[in-house]
TIFI-994142 format. One record per residue (C-alpha): x, y, z; residue in three letters. Coordinates in nm, 3 decimals. Layout:
<rs>
R, X, Y, Z, ALA
...
</rs>
This chain:
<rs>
R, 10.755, 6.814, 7.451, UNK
R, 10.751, 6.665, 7.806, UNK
R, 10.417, 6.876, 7.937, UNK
R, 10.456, 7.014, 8.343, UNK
R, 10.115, 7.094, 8.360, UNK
R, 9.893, 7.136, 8.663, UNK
R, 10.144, 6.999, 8.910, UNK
R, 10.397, 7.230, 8.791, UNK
R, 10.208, 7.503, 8.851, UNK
R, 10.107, 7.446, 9.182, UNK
R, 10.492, 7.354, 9.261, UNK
R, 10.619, 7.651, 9.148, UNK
R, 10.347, 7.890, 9.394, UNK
R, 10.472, 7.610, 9.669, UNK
R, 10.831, 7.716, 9.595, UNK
R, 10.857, 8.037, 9.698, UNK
R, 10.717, 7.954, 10.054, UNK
R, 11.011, 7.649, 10.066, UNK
R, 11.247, 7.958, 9.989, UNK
R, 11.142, 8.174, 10.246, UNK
R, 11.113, 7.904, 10.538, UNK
R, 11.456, 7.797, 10.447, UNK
R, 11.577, 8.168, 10.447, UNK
R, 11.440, 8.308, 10.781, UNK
R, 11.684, 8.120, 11.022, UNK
R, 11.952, 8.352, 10.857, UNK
R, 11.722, 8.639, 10.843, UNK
R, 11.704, 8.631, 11.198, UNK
R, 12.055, 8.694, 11.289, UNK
R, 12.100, 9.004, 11.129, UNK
R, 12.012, 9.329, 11.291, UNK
R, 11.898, 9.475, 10.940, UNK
R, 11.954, 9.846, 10.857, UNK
R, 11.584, 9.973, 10.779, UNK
R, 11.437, 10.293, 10.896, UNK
R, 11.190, 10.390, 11.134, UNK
R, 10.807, 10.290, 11.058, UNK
R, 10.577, 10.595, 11.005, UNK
R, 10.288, 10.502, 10.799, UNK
R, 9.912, 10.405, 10.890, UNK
R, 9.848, 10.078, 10.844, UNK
R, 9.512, 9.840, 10.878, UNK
R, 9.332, 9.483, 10.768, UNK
R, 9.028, 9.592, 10.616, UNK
R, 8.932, 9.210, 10.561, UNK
R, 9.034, 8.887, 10.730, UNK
R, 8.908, 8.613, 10.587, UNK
R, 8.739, 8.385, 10.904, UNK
R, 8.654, 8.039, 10.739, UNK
R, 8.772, 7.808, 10.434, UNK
R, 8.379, 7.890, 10.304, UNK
R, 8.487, 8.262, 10.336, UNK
R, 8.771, 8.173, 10.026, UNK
R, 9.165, 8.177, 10.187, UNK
R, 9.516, 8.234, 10.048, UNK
R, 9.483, 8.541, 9.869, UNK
R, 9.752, 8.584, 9.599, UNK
R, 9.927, 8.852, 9.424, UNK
R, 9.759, 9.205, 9.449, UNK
R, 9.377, 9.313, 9.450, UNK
R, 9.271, 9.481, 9.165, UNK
R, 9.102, 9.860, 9.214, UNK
R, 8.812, 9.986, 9.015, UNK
R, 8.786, 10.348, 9.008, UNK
R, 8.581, 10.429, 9.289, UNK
R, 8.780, 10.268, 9.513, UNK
R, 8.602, 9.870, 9.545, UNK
R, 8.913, 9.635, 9.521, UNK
R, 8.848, 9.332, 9.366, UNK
R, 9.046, 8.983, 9.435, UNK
R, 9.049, 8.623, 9.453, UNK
R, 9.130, 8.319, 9.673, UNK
R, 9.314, 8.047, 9.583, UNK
R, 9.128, 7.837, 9.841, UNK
R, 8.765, 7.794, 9.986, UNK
R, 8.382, 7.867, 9.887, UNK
R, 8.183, 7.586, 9.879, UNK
R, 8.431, 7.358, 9.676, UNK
R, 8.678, 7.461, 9.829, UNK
R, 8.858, 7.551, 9.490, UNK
R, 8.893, 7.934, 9.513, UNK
R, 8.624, 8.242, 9.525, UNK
R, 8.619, 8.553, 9.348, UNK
R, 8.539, 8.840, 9.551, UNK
R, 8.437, 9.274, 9.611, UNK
R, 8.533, 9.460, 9.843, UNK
R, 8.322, 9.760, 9.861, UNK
R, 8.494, 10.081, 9.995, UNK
R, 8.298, 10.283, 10.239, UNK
R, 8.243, 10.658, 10.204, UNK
R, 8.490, 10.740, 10.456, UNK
R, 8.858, 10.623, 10.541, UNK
R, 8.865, 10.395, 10.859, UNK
R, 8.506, 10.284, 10.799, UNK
R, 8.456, 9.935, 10.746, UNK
R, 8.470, 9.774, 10.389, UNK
R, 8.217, 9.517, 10.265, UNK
R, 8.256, 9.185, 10.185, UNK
R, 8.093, 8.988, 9.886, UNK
R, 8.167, 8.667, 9.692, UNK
R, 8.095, 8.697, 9.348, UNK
R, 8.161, 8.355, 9.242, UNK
R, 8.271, 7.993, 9.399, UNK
R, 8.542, 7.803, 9.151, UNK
R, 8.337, 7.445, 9.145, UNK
R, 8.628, 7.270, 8.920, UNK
R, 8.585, 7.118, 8.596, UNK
R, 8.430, 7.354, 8.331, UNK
R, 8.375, 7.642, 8.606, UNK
R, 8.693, 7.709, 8.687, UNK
R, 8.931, 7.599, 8.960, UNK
R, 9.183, 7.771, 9.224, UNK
R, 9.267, 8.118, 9.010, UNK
R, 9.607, 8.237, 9.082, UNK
R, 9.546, 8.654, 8.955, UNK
R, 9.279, 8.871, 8.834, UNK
R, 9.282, 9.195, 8.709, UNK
R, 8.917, 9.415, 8.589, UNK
R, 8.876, 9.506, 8.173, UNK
R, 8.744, 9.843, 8.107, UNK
R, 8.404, 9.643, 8.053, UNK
R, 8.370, 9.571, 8.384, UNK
R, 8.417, 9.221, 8.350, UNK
R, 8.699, 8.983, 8.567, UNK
R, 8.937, 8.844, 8.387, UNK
R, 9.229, 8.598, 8.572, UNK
R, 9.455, 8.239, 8.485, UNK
R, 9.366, 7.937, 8.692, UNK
R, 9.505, 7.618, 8.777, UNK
R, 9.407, 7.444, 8.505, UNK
R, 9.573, 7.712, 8.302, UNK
R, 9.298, 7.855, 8.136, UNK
R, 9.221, 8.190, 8.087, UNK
R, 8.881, 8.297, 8.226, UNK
R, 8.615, 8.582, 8.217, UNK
R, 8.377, 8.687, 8.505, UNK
R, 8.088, 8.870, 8.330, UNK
R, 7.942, 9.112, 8.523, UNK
R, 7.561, 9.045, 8.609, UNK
R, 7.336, 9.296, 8.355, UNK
R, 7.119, 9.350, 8.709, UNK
R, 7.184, 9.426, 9.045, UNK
R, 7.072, 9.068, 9.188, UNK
R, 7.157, 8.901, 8.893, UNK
R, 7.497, 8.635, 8.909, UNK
R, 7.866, 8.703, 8.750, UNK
R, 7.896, 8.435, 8.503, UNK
R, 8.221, 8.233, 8.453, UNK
R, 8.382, 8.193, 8.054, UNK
R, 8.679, 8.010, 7.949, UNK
R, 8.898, 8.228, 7.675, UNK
R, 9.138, 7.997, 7.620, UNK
R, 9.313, 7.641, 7.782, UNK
R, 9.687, 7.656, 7.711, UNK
R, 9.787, 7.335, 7.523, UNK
R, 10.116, 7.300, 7.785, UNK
R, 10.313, 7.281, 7.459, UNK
R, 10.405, 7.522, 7.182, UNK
R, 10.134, 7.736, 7.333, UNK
R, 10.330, 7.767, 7.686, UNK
R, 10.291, 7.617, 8.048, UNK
R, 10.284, 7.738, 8.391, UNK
R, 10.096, 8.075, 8.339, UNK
R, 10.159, 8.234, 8.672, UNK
R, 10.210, 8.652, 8.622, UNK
R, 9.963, 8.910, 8.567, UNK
R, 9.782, 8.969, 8.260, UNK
R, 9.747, 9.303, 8.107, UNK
R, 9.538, 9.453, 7.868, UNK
R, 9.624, 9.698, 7.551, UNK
R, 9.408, 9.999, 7.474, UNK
R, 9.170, 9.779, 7.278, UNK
R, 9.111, 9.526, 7.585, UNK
R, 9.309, 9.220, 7.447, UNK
R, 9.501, 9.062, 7.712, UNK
R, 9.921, 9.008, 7.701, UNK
R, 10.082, 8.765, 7.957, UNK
R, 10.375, 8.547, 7.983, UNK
R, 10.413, 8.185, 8.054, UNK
R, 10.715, 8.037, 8.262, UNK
R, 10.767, 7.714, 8.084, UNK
R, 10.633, 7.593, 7.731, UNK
R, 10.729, 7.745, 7.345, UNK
R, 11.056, 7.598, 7.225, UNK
R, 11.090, 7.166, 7.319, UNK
R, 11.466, 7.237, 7.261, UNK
R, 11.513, 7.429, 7.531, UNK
R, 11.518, 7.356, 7.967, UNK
R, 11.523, 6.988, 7.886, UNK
R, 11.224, 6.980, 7.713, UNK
R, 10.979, 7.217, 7.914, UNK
R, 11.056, 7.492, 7.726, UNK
R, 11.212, 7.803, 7.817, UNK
R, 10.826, 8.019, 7.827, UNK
R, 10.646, 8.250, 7.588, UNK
R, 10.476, 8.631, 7.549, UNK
R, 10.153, 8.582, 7.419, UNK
R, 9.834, 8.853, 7.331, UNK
R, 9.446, 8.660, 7.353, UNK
R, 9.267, 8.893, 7.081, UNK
R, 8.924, 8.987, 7.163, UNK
R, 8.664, 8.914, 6.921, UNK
R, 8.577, 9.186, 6.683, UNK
R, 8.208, 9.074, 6.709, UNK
R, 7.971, 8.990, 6.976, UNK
R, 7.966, 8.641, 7.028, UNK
R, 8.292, 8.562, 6.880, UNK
R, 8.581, 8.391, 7.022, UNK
R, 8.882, 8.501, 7.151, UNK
R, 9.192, 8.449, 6.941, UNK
R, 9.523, 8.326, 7.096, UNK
R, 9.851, 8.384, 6.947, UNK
R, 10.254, 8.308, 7.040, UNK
R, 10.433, 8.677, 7.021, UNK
R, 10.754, 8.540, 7.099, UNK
R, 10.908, 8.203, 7.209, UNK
R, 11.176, 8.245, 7.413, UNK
R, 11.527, 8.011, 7.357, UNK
R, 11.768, 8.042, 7.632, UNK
R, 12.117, 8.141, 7.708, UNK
R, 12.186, 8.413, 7.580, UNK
R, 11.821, 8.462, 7.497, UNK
R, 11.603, 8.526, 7.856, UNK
R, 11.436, 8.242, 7.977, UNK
R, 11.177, 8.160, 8.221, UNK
R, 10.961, 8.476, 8.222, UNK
R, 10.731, 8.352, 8.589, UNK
R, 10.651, 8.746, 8.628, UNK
R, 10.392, 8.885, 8.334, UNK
R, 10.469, 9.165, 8.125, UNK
R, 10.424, 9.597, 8.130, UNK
R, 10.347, 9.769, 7.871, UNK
R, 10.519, 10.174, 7.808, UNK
R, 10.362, 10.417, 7.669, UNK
R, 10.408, 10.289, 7.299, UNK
R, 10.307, 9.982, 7.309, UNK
R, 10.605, 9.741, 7.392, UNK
R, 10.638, 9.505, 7.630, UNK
R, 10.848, 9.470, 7.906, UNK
R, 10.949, 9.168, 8.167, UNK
R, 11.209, 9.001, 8.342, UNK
R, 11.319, 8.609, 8.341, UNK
R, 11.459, 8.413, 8.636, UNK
R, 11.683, 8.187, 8.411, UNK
R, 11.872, 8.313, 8.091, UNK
R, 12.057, 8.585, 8.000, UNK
R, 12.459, 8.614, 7.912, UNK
R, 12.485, 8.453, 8.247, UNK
R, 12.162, 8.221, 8.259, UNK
R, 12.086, 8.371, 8.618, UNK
R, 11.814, 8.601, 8.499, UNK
R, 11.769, 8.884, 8.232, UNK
R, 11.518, 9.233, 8.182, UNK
R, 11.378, 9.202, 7.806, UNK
R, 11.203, 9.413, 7.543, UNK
R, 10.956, 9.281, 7.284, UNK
R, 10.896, 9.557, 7.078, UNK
R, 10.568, 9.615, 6.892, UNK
R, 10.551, 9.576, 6.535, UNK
R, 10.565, 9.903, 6.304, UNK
R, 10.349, 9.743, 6.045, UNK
R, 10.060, 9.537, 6.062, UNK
R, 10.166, 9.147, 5.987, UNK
R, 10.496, 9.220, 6.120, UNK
R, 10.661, 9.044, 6.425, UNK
R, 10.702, 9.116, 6.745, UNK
R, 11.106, 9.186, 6.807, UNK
R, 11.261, 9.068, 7.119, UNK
R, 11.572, 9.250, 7.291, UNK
R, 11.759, 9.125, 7.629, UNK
R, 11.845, 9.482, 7.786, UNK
R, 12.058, 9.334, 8.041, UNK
R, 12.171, 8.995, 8.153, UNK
R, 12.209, 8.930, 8.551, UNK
R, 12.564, 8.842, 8.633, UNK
R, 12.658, 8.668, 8.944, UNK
R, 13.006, 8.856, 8.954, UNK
R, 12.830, 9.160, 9.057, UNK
R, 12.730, 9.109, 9.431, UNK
R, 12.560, 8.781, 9.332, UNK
R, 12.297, 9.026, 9.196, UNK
R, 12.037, 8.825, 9.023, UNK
R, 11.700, 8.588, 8.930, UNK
R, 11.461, 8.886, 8.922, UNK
R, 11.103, 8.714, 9.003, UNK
R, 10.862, 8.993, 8.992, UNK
R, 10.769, 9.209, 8.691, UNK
R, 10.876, 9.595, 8.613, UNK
R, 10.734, 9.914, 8.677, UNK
R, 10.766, 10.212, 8.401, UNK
R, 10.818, 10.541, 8.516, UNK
R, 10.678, 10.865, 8.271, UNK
R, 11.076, 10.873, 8.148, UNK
R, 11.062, 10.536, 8.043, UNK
R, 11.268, 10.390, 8.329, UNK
R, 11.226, 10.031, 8.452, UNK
R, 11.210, 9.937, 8.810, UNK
R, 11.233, 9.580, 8.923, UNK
R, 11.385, 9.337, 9.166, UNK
R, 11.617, 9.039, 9.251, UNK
R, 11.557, 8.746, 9.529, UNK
R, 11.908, 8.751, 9.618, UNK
R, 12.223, 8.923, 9.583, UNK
R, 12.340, 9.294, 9.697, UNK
R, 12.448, 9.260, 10.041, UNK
R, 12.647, 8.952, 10.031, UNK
R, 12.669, 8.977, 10.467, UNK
R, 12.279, 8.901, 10.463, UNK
R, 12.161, 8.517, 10.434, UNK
R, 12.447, 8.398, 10.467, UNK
R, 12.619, 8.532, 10.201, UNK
R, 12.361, 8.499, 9.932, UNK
R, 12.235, 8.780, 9.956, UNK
R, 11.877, 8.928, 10.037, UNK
R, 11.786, 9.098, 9.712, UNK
R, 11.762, 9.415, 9.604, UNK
R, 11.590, 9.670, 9.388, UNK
R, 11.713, 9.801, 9.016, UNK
R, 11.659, 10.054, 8.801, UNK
R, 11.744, 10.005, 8.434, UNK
R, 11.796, 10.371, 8.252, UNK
R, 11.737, 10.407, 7.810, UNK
R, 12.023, 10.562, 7.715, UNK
R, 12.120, 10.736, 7.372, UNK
R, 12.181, 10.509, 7.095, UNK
R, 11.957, 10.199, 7.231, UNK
R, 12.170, 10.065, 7.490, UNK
R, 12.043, 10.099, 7.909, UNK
R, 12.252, 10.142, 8.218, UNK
R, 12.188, 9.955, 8.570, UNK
R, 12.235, 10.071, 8.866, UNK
R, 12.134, 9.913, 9.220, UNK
R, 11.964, 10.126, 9.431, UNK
R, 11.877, 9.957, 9.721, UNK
R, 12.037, 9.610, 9.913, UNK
R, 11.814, 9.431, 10.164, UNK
R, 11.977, 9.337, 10.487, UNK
R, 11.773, 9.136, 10.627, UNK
R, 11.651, 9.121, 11.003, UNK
R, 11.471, 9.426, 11.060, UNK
R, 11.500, 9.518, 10.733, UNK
R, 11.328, 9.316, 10.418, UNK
R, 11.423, 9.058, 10.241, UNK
R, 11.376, 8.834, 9.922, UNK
R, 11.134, 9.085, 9.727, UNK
R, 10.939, 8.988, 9.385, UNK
R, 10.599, 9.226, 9.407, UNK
R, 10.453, 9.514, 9.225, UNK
R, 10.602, 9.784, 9.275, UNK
R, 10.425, 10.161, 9.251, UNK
R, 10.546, 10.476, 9.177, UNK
R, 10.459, 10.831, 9.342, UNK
R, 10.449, 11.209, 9.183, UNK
R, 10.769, 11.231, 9.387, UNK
R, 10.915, 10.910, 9.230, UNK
R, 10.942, 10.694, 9.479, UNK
R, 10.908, 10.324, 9.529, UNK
R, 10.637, 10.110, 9.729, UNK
R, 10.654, 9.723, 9.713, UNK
R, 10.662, 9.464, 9.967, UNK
R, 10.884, 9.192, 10.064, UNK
R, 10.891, 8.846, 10.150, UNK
R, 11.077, 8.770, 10.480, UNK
R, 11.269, 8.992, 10.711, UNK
R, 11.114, 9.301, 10.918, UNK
R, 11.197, 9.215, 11.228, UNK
R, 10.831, 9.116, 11.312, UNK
R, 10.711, 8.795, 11.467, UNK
R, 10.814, 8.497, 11.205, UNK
R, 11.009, 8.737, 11.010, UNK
R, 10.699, 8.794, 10.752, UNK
R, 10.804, 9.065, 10.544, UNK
R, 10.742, 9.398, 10.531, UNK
R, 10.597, 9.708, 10.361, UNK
R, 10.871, 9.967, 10.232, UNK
R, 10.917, 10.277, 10.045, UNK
R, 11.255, 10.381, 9.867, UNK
R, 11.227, 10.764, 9.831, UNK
R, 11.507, 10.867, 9.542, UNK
R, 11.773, 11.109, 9.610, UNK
R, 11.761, 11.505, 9.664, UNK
R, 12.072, 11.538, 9.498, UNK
R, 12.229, 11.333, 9.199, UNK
R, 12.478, 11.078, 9.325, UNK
R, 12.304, 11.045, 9.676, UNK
R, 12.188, 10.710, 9.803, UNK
R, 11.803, 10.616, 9.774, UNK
R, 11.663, 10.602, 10.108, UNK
R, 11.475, 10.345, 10.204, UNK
R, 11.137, 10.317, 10.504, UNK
R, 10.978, 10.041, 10.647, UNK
R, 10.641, 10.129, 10.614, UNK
R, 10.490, 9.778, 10.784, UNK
R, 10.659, 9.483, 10.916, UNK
R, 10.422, 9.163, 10.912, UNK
R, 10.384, 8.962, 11.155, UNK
R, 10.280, 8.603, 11.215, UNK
R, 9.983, 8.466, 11.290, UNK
R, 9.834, 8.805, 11.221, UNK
R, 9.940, 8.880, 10.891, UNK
R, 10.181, 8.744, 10.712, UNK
R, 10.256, 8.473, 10.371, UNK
R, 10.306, 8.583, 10.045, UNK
R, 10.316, 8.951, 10.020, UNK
R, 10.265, 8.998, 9.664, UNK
R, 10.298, 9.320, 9.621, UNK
R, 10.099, 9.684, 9.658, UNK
R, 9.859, 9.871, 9.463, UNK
R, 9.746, 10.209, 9.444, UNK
R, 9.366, 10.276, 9.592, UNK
R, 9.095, 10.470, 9.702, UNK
R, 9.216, 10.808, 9.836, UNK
R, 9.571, 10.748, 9.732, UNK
R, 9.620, 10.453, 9.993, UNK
R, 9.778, 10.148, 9.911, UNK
R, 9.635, 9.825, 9.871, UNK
R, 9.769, 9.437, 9.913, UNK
R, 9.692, 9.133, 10.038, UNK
R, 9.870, 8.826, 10.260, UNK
R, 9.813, 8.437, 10.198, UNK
R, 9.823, 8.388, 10.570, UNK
R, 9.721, 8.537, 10.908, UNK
R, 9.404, 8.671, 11.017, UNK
R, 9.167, 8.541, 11.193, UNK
R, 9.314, 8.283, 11.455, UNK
R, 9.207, 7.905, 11.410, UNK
R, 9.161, 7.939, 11.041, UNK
R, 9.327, 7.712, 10.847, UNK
R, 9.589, 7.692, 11.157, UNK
R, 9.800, 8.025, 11.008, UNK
R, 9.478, 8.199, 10.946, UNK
R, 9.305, 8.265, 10.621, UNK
R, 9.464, 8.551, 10.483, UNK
R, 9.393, 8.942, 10.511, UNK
R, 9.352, 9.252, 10.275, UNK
R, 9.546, 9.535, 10.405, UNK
R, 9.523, 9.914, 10.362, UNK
R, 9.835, 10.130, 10.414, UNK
R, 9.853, 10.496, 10.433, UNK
R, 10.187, 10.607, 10.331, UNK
</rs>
């Protein structure tokens, strides 16, 4: 198997800015169809030097009394990424603290991490560019250091390649993830068309963690491509979405169901297949969300409103219902239209007690540089109305703006994200990158 490795990686993060530079001159013609802003929004950090880490990516992670945690694909003192804590203060509009846990110094430490999330230990756990699977051990004392483990190195083979989504963890703390390339050397010309894999935790101190293939995906009709991670429901399957694959090979929602017996396999089901005869509707980029009824939530970089970017599309947001005797209906129920509405989404997306959405986008909103904005999609009073959709935030450049990568929920029920650029002015030319708080 021909092996992308590292620069792969990196090119595929690159991509999605190419995308949405190449988008926004279309974006700007269009007078968009959003609502009316109404939420309280602030930067509670802005990074203000390449030592100070910049380019966040993806979303924070929250602990439970509110401290987000994070990293930086850039800066510290090699200029190879930080991991960093942001402590909350006692009161809402206070002002949050800043500390660097650890500096990425390349080689065996670790270099440029692309997501984190926090274990029920305590402990860090994140991908980086190398592709290796790290740990951040929490320091046993208050003045003591956070200490940096490698898990696992994928092989960029059978293994998988290009580990770019979140990791998650099962009730036991093993991490799941999925890789974007790698598995099968039959399939995308040799790169493979990705995996779902689970890292076992040891069962005894000092042990190692155990890697191991759950499912190797094939291609058309198979999904393909899997860039976004994986959820797990309530029972213990997984969940995800491919940009490549499908009936169609333009993207596909899949199930890998958990074994009922120990030793068993992993089985994998496509639970719908993105067709391009249905308003161009398809390559979903970011992961799903799971509501308590078991429906998923997701989103496409293009299609829906074929008037927007000149006639691609601007995306939209699904919902994918279980229905009675295994099979799941789609329905689309919101179309970006660009300009002062959003466009091009692929972040986390929350759910409410009411059931409504909260995600971000990538370009549109109207704002200076078209940056993307903030948005809530509140569902209908009455069956068979339309979903309504807010603008919560519209970004703007320089001051905040890049790859909006999703939202989170946080302390006192705000939400939480971050942005690769803006900031502080003179940083890195576009700024550094912020952390944002946004009360809906």
């Amino acid at each position: 198997m021909r092996a992308k490795g590292k620069e792969t990686a990196t090119l595929k993060l690159k991509r999605r800015f190419r995308v949405i530079l190449a988008m926004l001159a279309a974006l700007v013609l269009l007078k968009g169809a959003a609502n009316a802003k109404g939420s309280a929004y602030r930067v509670i950090y802005s990074s203000h030097s390449s030592s100070d880490g910049w380019g966040f990516l993806g979303v924070p992670a929250a602990a439970k009394n509110g401290d987000l945690y994070g990293t930086t694909y850039y800066g510290g003192t090699s200029d190879l990424g930080t991991a960093f804590k942001l402590t909350a203060p006692r009161t809402r509009g206070e002002t949050w603290r800043k500390t660097i846990l650890y500096e990425f110094p390349g080689g065996n430490g670790g270099e440029q991490p692309s997501s984190i999330v926090l274990g029920g230990d305590g402990n860090l756990y994140g991908v980086d560019f190398s592709q290796t699977i790290f740990e951040l051990k929490r320091p046993a004392s208050r003045n003591g250091v956070w200490k940096y483990s490698a898990l696992y190195t994928l092989n960029q083979g059978s293994d998988g390649a290009d580990l770019l989504g979140n990791l998650v963890f099962d009730a036991k703390g093993n991490l799941y993830g999925a890789t974007g390339s790698g598995g099968d050397p039959s399939c995308n010309r040799g790169y493979g068309c990705g995996t779902v894999f689970e890292l076992q935790r040891p069962t005894q101190k000092g042990g190692h963690w155990v890697y191991s293939v759950l499912y190797t995906f094939t291609g058309q009709p198979d999904a393909a491509e899997p860039w976004a991670g994986v959820t797990f429901d309530q029972k213990g399957n997984l969940y995800g979405t491919t940009y490549a694959g499908g009936a169609f090979d333009w993207g596909a929602v899949y199930l890998l169901g958990h074994p009922t017996k120990e030793g068993q396999a992993w089985t994998e089901t496509v639970l719908y297949s993105f067709d391009p005869s249905n308003d161009d509707i398809i390559r979903p980029e970011g992961p799903v969300t799971i509501d308590q009824s078991g429906n998923l939530y997701g989103t496409t970089v293009s299609g829906g409103d074929l008037n927007c970017q000149g006639g691609f599309g601007c995306g939209v947001v699904f919902e994918l219902s279980p229905q009675q005797g295994g099979t799941w209906t789609y329905a689309n129920l919101y179309s970006f239209q660009g300009g002062s509405d959003g466009g091009i989404p692929s972040g986390y997306i929350v759910i409410d007690g009411k059931g409504s959405l909260y995600s971000t986008t990538q370009a549109g909103g109207g704002g200076t540089g078209y940056a993307g904005i903030a948005f809530k999609l509140s569902p209908p009073v009455q069956q068979g109305d339309p979903w309504t959709e807010t603008v919560l935030h519209s970004f703007k450049a320089p001051e905040d703006s890049g790859d909006n990568g999703g939202l989170i929920w946080g302390k006192w029920g705000d939400l939480y994200g971050v942005t690769y650029f803006g900031g502080t002015r003179g940083c890195q030319r576009k700024g550094c990158g912020t952390v944002f708080e946004l009360q809906p």
